[in-house]
C-alpha positions as CSV (number, residue, x, y, z in Angstrom):
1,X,66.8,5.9,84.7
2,X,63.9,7.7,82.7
3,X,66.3,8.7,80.3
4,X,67.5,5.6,79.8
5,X,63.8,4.2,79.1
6,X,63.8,6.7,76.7
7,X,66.4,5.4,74.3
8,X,65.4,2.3,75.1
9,X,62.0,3.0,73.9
10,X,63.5,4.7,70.5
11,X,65.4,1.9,69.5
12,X,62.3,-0.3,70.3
13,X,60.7,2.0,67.5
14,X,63.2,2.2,65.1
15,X,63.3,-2.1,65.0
16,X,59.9,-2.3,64.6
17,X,59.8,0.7,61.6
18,X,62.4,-1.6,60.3
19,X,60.2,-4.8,60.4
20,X,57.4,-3.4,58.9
21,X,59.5,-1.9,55.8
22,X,61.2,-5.0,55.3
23,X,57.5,-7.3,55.3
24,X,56.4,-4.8,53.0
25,X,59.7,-5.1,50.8
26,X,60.0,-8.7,50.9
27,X,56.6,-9.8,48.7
28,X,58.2,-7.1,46.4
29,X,61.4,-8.7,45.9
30,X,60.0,-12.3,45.4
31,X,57.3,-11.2,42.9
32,X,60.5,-9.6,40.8
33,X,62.6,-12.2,41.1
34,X,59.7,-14.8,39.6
35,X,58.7,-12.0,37.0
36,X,62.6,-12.0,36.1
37,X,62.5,-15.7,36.2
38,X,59.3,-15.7,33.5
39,X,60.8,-13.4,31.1
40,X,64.2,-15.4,30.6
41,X,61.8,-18.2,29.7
42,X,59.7,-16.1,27.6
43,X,62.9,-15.5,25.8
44,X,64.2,-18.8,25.7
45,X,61.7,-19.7,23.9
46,X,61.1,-17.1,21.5
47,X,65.2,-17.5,20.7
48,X,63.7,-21.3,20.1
49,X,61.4,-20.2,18.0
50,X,63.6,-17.9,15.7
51,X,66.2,-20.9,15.4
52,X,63.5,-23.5,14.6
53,X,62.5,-21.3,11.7
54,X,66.0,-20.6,11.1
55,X,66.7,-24.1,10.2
56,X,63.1,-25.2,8.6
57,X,63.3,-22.0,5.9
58,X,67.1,-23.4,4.6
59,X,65.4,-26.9,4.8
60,X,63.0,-25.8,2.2
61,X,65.4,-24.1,-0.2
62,X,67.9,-26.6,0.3
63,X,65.1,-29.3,-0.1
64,X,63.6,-27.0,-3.4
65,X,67.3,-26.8,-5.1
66,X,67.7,-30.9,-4.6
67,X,70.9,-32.8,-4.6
68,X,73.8,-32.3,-3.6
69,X,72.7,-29.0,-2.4
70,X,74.1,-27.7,0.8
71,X,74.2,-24.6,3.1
72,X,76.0,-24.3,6.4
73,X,74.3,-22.4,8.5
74,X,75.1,-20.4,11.8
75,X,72.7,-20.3,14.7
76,X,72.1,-19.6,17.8
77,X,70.9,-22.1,20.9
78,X,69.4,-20.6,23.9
79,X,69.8,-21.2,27.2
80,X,67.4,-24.1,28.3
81,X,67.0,-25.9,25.3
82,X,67.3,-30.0,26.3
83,X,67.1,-31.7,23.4
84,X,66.3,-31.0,19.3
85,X,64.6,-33.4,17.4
86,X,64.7,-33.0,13.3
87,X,61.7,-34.7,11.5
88,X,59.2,-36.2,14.3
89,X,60.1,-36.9,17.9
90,X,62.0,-39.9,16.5
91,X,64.7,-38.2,14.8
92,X,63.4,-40.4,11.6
93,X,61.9,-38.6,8.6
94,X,59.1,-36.1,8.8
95,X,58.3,-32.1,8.4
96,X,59.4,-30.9,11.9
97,X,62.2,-29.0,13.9
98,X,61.2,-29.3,17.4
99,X,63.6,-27.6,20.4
100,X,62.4,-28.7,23.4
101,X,62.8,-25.7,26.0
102,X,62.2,-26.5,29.8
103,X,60.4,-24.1,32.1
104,X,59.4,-23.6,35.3
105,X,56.0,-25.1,34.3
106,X,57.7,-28.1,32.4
107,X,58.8,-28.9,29.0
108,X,57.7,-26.8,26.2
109,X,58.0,-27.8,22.8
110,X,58.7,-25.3,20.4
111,X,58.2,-26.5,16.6
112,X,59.0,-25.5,13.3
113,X,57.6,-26.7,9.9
114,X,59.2,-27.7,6.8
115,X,57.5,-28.5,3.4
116,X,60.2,-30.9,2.6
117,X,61.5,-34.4,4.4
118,X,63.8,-33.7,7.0
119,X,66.0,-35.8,9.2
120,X,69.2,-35.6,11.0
121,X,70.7,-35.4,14.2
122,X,71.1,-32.4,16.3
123,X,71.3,-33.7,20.2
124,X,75.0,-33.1,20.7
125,X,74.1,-29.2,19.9
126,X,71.5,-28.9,22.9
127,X,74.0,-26.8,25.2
128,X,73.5,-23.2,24.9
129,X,76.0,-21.2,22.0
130,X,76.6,-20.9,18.7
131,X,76.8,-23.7,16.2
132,X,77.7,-24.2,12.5
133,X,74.7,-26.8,11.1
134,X,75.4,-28.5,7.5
135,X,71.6,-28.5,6.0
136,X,72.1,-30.7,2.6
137,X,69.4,-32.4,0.2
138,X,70.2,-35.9,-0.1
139,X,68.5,-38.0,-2.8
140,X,68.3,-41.4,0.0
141,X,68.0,-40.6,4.1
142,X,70.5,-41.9,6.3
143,X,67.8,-42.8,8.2
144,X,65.3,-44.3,5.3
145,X,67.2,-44.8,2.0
146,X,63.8,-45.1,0.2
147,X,63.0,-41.6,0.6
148,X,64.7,-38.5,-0.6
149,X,65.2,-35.6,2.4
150,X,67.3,-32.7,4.2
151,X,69.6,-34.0,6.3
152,X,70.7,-31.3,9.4
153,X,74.1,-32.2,11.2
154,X,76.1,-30.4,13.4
155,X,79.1,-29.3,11.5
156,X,81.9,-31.4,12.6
């Protein structure tokens, strides 16, 4: 019977050894998962970023060169990226590329700027990929004719 106390006793041990390495692993895990979780935003983001500018520097050649100047251009959307607006936040005229990125924190709006007018449509390119965009100067917006712009389309 003593002996049998004994292992008893040892495997006792070993499960608790066992519970304490696995509290003190467990905080470690979480913490790298949500650090994991940050950067991939962080990057989301900074992909945003790079396309934004993308898109607003051929604005402003295409924009420079006038009508009927065009460019396609390739580029790449990240993951998380829920809408793009071109011009304001009412897809009409304006100066602005704006991805909107989501986060764990909420939405982030990541802009570009453009010396020209700009408008266009980009919503149906929000899912994460490659895409071929036509950037060409018009001398009437689709969306106002009295005012000369870039208009950014996906390429059909």
């Amino acid at each position: 019977m003593a002996n049998s106390g004994k292992r008893l006793q040892s495997s006792f041990e070993l499960l608790v050894t066992l519970a304490f390495g696995l509290a003190i692993l467990m905080p470690i895990v979480i913490i790298a998962f949500i650090q994991l979780a940050g950067a991939s935003t962080s990057l989301s983001a900074i992909q945003a970023q790079q396309a934004a500018s993308k898109l607003a520097s051929v604005s402003s050649l295409i924009g420079s060169a006038g009508p009927p100047s065009r460019q396609l251009v390739q580029v790449q959307i990240p993951p998380n990226v829920r809408f793009i607006y071109v011009g304001n936040m009412n897809n009409t005229v304006g100066h602005e590329i704006i991805f909107v990125v989501s986060s764990p924190a909420g939405l982030n709006y990541v802009t570009a700027y453009t010396p020209v007018n700009v408008s266009g449509m980009l919503g149906s390119v929000s899912a994460t990929g490659t895409y071929l965009i036509n950037v060409t100067a018009m001398s009437s917006c689709p969306s106002n004719f009295l005012v000369p712009c870039v208009y950014i389309s996906p390429k059909v």
